[in-house]
DRENTOR-332470 format. One record per residue (C-alpha): x, y, z. Coordinates in steps of 0.1 Angstrom, whole numbers, plus 5000, padded with zeros to 4 digits. Layout:
N
+------+------+------+
!   c1 !   c2 !   c3 !
+------+------+------+
!    X !    Y !    Z !
...
+------+------+------+
This chain:
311
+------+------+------+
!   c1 !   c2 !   c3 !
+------+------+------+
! 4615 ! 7839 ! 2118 !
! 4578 ! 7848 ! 2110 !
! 4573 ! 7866 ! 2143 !
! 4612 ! 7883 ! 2140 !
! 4596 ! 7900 ! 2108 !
! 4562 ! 7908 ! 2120 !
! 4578 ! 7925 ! 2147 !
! 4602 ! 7943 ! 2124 !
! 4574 ! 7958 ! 2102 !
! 4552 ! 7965 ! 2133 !
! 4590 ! 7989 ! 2144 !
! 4588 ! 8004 ! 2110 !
! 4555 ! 8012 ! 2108 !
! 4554 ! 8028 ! 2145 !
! 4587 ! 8048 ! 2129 !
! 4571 ! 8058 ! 2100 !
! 4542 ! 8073 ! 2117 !
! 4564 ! 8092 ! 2140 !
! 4584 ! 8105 ! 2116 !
! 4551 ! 8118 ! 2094 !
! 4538 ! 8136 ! 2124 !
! 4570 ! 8156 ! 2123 !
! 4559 ! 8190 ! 2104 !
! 4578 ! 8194 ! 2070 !
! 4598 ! 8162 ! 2076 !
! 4573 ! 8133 ! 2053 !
! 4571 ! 8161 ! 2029 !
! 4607 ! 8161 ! 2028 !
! 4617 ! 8125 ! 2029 !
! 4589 ! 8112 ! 2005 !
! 4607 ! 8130 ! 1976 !
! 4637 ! 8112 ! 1984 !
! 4649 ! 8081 ! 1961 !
! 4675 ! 8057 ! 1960 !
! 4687 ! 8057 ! 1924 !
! 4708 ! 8025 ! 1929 !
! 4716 ! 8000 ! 1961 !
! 4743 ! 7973 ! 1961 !
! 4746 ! 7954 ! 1993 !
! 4780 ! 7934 ! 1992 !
! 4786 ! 7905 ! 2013 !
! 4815 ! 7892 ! 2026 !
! 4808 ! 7863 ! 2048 !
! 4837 ! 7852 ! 2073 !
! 4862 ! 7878 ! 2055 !
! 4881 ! 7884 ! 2087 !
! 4859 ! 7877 ! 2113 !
! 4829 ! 7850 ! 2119 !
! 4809 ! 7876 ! 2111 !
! 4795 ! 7891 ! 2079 !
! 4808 ! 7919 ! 2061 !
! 4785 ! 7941 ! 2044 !
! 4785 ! 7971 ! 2026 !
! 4758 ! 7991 ! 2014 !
! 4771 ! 8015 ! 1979 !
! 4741 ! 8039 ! 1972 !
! 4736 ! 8063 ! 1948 !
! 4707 ! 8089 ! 1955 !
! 4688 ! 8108 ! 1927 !
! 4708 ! 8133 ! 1916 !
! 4676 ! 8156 ! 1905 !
! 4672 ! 8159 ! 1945 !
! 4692 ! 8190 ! 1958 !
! 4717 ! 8182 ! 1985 !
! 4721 ! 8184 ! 2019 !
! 4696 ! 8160 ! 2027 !
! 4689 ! 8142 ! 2056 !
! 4687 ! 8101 ! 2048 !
! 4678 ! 8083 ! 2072 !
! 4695 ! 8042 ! 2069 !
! 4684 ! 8013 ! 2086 !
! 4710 ! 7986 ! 2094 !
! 4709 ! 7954 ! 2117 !
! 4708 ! 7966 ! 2156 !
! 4737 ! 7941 ! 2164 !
! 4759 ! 7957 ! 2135 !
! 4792 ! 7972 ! 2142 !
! 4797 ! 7999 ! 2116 !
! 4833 ! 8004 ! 2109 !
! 4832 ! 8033 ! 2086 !
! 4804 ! 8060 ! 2068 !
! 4821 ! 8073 ! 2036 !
! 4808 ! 8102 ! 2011 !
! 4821 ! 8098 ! 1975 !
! 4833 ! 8131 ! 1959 !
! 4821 ! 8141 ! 1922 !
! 4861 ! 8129 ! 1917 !
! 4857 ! 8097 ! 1934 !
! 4875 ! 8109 ! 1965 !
! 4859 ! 8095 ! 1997 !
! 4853 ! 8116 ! 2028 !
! 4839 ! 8106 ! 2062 !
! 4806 ! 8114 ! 2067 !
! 4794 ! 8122 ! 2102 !
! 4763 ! 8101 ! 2112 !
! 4741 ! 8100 ! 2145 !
! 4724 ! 8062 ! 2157 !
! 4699 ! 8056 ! 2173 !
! 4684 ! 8017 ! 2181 !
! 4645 ! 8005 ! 2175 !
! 4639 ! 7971 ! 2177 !
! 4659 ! 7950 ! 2155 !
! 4671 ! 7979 ! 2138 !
! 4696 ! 8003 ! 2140 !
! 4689 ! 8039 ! 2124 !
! 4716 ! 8060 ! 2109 !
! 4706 ! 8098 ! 2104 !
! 4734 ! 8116 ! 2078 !
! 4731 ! 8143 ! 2056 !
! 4752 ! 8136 ! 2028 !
! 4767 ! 8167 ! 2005 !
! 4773 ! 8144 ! 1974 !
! 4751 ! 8118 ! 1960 !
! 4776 ! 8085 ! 1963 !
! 4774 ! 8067 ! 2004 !
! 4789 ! 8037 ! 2011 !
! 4782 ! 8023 ! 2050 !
! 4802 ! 7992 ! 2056 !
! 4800 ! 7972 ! 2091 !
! 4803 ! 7938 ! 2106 !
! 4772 ! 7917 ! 2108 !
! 4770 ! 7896 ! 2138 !
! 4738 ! 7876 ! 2130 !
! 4757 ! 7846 ! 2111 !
! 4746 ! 7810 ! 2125 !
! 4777 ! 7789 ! 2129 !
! 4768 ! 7751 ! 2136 !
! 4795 ! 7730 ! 2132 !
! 4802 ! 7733 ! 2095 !
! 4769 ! 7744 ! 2086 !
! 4766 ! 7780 ! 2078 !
! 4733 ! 7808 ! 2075 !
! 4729 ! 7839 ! 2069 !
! 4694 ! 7866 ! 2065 !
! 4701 ! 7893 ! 2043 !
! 4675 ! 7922 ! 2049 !
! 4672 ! 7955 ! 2033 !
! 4645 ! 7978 ! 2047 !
! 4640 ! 8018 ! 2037 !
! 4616 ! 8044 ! 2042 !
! 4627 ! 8054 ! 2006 !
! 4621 ! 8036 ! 1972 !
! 4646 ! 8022 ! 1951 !
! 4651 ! 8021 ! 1920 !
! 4672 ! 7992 ! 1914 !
! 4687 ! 7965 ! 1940 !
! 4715 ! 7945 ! 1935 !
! 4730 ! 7917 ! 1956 !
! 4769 ! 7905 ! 1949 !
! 4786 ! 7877 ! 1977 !
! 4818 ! 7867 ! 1978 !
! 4824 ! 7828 ! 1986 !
! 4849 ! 7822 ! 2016 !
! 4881 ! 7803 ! 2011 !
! 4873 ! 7763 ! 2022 !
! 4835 ! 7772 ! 2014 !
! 4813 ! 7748 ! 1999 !
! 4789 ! 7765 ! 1968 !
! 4768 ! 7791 ! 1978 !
! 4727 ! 7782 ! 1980 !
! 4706 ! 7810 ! 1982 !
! 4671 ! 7820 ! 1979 !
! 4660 ! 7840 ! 1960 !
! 4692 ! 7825 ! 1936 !
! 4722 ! 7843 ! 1929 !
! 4735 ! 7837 ! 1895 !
! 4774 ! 7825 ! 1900 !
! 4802 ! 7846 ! 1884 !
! 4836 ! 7839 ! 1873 !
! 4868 ! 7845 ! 1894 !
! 4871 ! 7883 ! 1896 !
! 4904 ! 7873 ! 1917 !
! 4921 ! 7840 ! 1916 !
! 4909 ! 7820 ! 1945 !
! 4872 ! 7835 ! 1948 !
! 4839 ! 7828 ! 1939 !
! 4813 ! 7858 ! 1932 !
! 4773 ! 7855 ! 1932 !
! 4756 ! 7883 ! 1922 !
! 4715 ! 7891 ! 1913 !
! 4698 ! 7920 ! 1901 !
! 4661 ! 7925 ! 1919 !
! 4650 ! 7960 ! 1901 !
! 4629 ! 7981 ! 1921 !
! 4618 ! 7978 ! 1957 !
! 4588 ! 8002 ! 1969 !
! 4595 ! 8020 ! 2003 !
! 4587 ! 8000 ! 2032 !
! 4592 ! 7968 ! 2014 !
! 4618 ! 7944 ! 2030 !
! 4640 ! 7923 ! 2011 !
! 4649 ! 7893 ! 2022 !
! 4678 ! 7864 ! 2007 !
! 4687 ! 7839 ! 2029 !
! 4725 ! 7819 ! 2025 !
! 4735 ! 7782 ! 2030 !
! 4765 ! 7767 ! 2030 !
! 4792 ! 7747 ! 2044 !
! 4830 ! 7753 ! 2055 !
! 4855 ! 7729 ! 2069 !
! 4875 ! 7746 ! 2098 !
! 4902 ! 7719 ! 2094 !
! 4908 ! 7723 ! 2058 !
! 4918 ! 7762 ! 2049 !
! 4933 ! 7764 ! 2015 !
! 4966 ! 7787 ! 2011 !
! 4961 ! 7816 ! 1987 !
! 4987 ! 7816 ! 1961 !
! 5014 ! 7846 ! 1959 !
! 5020 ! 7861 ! 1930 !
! 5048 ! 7893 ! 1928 !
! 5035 ! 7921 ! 1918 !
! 5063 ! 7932 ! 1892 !
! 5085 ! 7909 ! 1876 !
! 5111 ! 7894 ! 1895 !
! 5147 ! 7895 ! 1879 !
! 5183 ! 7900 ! 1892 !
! 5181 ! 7939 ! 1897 !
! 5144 ! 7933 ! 1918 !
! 5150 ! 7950 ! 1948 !
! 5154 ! 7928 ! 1983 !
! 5159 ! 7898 ! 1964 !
! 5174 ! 7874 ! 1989 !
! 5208 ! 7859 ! 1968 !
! 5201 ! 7821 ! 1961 !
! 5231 ! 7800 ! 1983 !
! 5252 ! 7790 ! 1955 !
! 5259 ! 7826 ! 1946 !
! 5267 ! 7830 ! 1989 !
! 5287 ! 7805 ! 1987 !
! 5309 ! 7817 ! 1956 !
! 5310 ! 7849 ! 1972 !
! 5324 ! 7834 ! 2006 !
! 5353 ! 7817 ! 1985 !
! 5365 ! 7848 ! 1968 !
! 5363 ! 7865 ! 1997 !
! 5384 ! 7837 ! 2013 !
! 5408 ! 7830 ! 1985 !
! 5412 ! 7875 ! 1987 !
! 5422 ! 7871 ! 2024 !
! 5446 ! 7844 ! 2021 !
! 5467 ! 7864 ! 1990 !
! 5466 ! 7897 ! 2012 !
! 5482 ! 7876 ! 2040 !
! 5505 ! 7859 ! 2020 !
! 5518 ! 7892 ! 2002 !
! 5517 ! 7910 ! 2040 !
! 5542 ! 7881 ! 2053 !
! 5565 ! 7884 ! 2022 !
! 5564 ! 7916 ! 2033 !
! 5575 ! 7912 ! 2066 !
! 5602 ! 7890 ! 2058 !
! 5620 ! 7906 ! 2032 !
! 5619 ! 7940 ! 2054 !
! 5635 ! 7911 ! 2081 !
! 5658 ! 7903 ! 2062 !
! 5670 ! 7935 ! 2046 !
! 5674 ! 7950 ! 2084 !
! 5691 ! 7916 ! 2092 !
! 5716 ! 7923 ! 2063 !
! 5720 ! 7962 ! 2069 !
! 5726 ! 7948 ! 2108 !
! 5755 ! 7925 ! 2099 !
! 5771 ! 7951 ! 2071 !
! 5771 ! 7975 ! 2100 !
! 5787 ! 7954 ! 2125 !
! 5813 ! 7943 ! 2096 !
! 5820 ! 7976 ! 2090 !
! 5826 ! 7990 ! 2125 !
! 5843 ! 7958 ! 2135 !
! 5870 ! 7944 ! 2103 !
! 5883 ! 7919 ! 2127 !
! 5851 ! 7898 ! 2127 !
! 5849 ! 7901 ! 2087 !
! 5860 ! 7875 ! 2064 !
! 5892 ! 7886 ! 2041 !
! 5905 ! 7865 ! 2011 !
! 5947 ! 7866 ! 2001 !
! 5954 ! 7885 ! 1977 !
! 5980 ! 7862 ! 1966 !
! 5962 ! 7828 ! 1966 !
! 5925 ! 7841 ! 1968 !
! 5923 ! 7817 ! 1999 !
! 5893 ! 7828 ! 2025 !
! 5905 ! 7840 ! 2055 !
! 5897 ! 7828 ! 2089 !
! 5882 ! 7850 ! 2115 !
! 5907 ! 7871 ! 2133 !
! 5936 ! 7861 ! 2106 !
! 5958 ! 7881 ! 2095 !
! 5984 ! 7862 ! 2077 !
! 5970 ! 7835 ! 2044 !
! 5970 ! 7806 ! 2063 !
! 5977 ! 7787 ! 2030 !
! 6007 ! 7812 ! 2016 !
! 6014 ! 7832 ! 2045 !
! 6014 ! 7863 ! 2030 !
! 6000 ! 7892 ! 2053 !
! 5965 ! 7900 ! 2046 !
! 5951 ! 7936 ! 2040 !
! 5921 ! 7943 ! 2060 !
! 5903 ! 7975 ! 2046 !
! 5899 ! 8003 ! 2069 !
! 5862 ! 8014 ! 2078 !
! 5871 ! 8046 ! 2056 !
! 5878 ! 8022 ! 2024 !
! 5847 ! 7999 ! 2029 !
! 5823 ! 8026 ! 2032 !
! 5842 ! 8046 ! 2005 !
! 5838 ! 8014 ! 1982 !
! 5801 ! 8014 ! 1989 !
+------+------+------+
């Protein structure tokens, strides 16, 4: 680690010197100052990696452009170089890298005085459940005050660190926040903190889920609960069954009245196959009678003119 460090300050020092022999460009640079740092560290957040995020603020007596140049981890993938409007509104901010040693060197020329660099940090050591992780910050400009926050990763064990990190209370329910303040660095200084801790792969606790708005009948997507489905399914059976039921009274009085309209037809077109009661006796007649066969007296049949006359 010693030699890592040496080597590191030996790359910085060659850099600096080739960047003062560059006419106008020390002049330039040394009036530069970081008003503010805050590296943020999210170890394991999505990968088995560290993600970190550097939020400076420059000095806003310093006109802008101005080229800054950033140095980050060489292994580190940067996912995304943002530039915060006066309104907060963030913006992309092109950036050109270059490697040098153990370093990686961004070169931007921001137009406002908020950055943010976020990236994924390779350079965690993973044995078994043991975790470790360097933290170093390194500029060619001075700071004015440095500030560390990490976030503890679900299943984690507490946090060690050196220098120590003062332990905060949940910001959101199911984290634990660390976070120091160093003051000022001097240009050329690297700070260092080193993590410890430990994280059982087997045991990965279940964040709990909490709606966002209240949940109440009228809560959109709401899935019904099955004793309302199954009320539902009953009217909807015990609706079926009535239509059906009124559909084949329905069908059988319509029967029937055609089956009555049928027979009054045939009786009227045909008298002979009617049935006829005496007028005498008020006996019934038998079919194709046409004397009483209890008095004898003749029967009068109706003509079809009289019965449909009489209806």
């Amino acid at each position: 680690m010693k030699s890592k460090r040496l080597l590191t300050l030996l790359v910085f020092l060659t850099l600096i010197a080739g960047l003062s022999a560059q006419p106008g460009y020390a002049q330039t640079q040394s009036d530069i100052q970081l008003e503010s740092v805050s590296l943020q560290l999210l170890p394991e957040f999505n990968r088995p990696s560290v993600y970190v995020i550097y939020e400076i603020n420059l000095n806003e007596a310093q006109p802008l452009p101005q080229e800054l140049l950033i140095e980050v981890p060489a292994e580190a993938q940067i996912l995304n170089v943002l530039n915060f409007t006066p309104q907060g509104r963030p913006v992309e901010l092109p950036y050109e890298e270059s490697q040098i040693g153990f370093w990686k060197d961004l070169r931007l020329s921001p137009m406002a005085y908020r950055v943010r660099i976020a990236f994924q940090d390779p350079n965690l050591v993973r044995q078994g459940n043991e975790r470790q992780y360097d933290l170093q910050w390194l500029s060619i400009y001075p700071v004015t005050a440095l500030s560390v926050t990490v976030r503890r990763p679900l299943g984690a064990s507490e946090i060690t660190s050196q220098p120590v990190l003062n332990a905060l209370e949940d910001l959101l329910e199911g984290y634990q926040y660390y976070s120091a303040e160093f003051g000022t660095v001097p240009a050329g200084e690297m700070f260092t903190l080193t993590l410890s801790y430990t994280k059982d792969t087997g045991a990965f606790p279940a964040l709990p889920v909490a709606p966002a708005v209240p949940i109440d009948d009228a809560a959109q997507g709401r899935t019904p609960s099955p004793v309302s489905v199954i009320l539902w399914l009953l009217l909807a059976s015990v609706a079926i069954m009535i239509i059906v039921t009124l559909f084949h009274l329905w069908v059988r009085a319509n029967l029937a009245d055609k089956r009555a309209r049928i027979v009054q037809g045939v009786g009227i077109l045909n008298p002979e196959k009617q049935f006829y009661f005496c007028h005498e006796c008020g006996m019934r007649s038998r079919l194709g009678d046409s004397y009483c066969c209890n008095c004898g007296t003749e029967l009068r049949k109706p003509t079809p003119f009289d019965q449909s006359r009489n209806m």
